[in-house]
Backbone as XML, in Angstrom:
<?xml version="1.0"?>
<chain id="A" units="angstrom">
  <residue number="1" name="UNK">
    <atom name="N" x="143.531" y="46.263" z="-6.655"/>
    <atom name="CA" x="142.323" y="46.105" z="-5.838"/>
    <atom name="C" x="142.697" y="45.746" z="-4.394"/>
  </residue>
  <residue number="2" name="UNK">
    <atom name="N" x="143.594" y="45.299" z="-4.374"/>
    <atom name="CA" x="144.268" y="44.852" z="-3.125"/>
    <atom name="C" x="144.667" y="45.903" z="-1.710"/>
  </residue>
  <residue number="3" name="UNK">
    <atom name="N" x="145.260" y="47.066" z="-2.841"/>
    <atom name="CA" x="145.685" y="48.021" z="-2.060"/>
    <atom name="C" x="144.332" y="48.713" z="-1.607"/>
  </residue>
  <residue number="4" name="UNK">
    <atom name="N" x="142.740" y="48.815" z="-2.104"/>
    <atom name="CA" x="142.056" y="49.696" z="-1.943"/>
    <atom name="C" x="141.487" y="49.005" z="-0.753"/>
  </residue>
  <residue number="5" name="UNK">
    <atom name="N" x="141.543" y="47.344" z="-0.717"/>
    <atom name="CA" x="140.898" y="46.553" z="0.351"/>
    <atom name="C" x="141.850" y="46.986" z="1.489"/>
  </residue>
  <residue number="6" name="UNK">
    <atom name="N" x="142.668" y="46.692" z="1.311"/>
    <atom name="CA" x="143.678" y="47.327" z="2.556"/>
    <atom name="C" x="143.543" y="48.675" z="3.065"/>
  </residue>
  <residue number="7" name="UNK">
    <atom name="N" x="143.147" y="49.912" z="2.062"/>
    <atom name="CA" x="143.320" y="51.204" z="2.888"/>
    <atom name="C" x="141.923" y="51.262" z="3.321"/>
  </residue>
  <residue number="8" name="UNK">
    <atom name="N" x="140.977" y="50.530" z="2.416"/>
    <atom name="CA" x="139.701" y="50.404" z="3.043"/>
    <atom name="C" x="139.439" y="49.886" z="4.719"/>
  </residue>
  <residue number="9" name="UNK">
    <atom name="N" x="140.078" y="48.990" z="4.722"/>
    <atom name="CA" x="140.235" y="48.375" z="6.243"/>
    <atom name="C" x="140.588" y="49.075" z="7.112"/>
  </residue>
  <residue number="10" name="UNK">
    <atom name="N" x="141.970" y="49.692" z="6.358"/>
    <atom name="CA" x="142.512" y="50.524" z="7.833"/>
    <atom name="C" x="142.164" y="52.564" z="7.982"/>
  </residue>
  <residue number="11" name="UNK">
    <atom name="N" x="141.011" y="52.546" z="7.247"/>
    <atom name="CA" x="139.881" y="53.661" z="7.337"/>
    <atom name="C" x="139.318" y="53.802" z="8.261"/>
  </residue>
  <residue number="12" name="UNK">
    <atom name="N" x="138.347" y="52.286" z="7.975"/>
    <atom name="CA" x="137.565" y="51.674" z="8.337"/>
    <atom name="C" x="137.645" y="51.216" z="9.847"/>
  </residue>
  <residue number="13" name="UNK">
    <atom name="N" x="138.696" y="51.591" z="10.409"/>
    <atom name="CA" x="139.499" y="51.546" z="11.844"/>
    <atom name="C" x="139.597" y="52.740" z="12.445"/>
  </residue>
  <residue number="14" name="UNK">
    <atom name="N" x="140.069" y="53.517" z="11.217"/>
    <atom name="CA" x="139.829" y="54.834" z="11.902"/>
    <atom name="C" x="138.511" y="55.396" z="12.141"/>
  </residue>
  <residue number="15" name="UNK">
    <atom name="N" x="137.791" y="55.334" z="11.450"/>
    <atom name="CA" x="136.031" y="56.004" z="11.592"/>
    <atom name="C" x="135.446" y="55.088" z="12.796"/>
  </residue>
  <residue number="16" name="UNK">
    <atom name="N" x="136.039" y="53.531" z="13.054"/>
    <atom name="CA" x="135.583" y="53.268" z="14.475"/>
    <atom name="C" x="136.208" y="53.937" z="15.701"/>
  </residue>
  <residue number="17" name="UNK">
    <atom name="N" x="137.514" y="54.041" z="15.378"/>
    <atom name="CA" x="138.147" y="54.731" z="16.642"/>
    <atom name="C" x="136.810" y="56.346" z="16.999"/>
  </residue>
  <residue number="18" name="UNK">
    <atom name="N" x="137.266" y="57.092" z="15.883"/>
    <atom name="CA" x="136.821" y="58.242" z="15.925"/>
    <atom name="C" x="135.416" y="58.234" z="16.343"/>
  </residue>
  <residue number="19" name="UNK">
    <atom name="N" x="134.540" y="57.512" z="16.256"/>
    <atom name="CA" x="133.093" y="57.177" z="16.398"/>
    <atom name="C" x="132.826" y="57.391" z="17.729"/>
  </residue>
  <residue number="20" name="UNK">
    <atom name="N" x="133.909" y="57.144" z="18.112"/>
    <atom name="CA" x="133.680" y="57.038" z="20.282"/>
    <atom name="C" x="133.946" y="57.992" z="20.714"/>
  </residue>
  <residue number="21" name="UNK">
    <atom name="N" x="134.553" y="59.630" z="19.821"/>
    <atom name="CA" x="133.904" y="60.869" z="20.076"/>
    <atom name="C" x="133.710" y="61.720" z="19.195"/>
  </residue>
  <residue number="22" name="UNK">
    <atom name="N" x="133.217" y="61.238" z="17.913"/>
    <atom name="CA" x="132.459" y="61.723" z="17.448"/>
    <atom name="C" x="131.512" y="61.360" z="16.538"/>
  </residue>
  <residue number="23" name="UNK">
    <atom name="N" x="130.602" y="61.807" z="15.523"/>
    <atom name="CA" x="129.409" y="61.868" z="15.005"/>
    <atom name="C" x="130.119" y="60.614" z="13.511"/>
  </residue>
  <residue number="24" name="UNK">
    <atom name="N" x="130.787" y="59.810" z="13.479"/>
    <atom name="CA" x="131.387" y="59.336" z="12.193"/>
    <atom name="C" x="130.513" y="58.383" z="11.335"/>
  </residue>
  <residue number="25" name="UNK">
    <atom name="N" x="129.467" y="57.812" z="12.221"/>
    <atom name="CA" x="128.676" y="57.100" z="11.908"/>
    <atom name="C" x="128.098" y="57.358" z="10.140"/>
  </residue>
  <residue number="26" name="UNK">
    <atom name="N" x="128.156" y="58.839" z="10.095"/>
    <atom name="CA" x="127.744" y="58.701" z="8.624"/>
    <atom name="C" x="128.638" y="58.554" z="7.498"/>
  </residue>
  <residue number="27" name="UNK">
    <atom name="N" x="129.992" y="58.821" z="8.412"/>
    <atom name="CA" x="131.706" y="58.942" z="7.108"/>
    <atom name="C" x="131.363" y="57.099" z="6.397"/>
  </residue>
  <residue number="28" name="UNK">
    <atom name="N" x="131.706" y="56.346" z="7.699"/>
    <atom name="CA" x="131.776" y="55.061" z="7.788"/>
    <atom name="C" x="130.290" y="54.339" z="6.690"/>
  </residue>
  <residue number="29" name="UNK">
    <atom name="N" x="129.433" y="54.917" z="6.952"/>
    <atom name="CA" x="128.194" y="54.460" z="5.940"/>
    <atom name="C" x="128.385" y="55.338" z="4.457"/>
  </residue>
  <residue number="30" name="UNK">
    <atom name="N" x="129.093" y="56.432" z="4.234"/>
    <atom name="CA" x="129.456" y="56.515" z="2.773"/>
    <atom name="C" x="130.784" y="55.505" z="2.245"/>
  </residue>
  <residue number="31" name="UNK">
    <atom name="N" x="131.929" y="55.126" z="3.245"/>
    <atom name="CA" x="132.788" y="54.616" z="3.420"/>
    <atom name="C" x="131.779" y="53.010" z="2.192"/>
  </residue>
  <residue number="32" name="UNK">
    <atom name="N" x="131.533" y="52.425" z="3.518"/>
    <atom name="CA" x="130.904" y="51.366" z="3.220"/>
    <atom name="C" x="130.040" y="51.305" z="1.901"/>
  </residue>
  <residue number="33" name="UNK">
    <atom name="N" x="129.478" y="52.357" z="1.346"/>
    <atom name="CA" x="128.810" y="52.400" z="0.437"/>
    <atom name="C" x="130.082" y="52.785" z="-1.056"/>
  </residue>
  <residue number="34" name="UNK">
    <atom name="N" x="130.744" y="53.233" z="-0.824"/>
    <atom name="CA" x="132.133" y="53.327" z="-1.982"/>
    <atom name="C" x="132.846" y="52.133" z="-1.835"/>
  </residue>
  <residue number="35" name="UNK">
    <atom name="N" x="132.484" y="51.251" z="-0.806"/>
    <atom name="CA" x="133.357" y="49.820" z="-0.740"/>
    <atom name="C" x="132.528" y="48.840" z="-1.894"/>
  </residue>
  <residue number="36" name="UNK">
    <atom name="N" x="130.730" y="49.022" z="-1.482"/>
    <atom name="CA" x="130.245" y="48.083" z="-2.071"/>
    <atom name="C" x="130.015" y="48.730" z="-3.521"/>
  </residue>
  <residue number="37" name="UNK">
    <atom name="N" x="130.366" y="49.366" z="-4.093"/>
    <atom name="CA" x="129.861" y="50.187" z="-4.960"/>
    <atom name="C" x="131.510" y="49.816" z="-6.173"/>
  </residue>
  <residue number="38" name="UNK">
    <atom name="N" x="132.573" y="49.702" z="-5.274"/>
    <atom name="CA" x="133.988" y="48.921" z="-5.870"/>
    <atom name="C" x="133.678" y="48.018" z="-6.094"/>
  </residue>
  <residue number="39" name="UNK">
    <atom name="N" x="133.108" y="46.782" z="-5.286"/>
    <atom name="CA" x="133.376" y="45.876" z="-5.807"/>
    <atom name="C" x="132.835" y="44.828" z="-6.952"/>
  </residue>
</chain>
């Protein structure tokens, strides 16, 4: 579980980077929704 919190995080970095040119806003809200849906 450890490892999924971790690649989760550093995803979760990338879909912010990417957000500032482009549309990611919805990756990051399925993202978030397979996070809460783990735990």
């Amino acid at each position: 579980m450890n490892g999924f919190l971790s690649n989760d995080h550093l995803l979760s970095g990338i879909f912010f980077q990417l957000g500032h040119h482009s549309d990611s806003a919805g990756m990051f809200s399925i993202l978030a929704k397979a996070r809460s849906a783990a735990v």
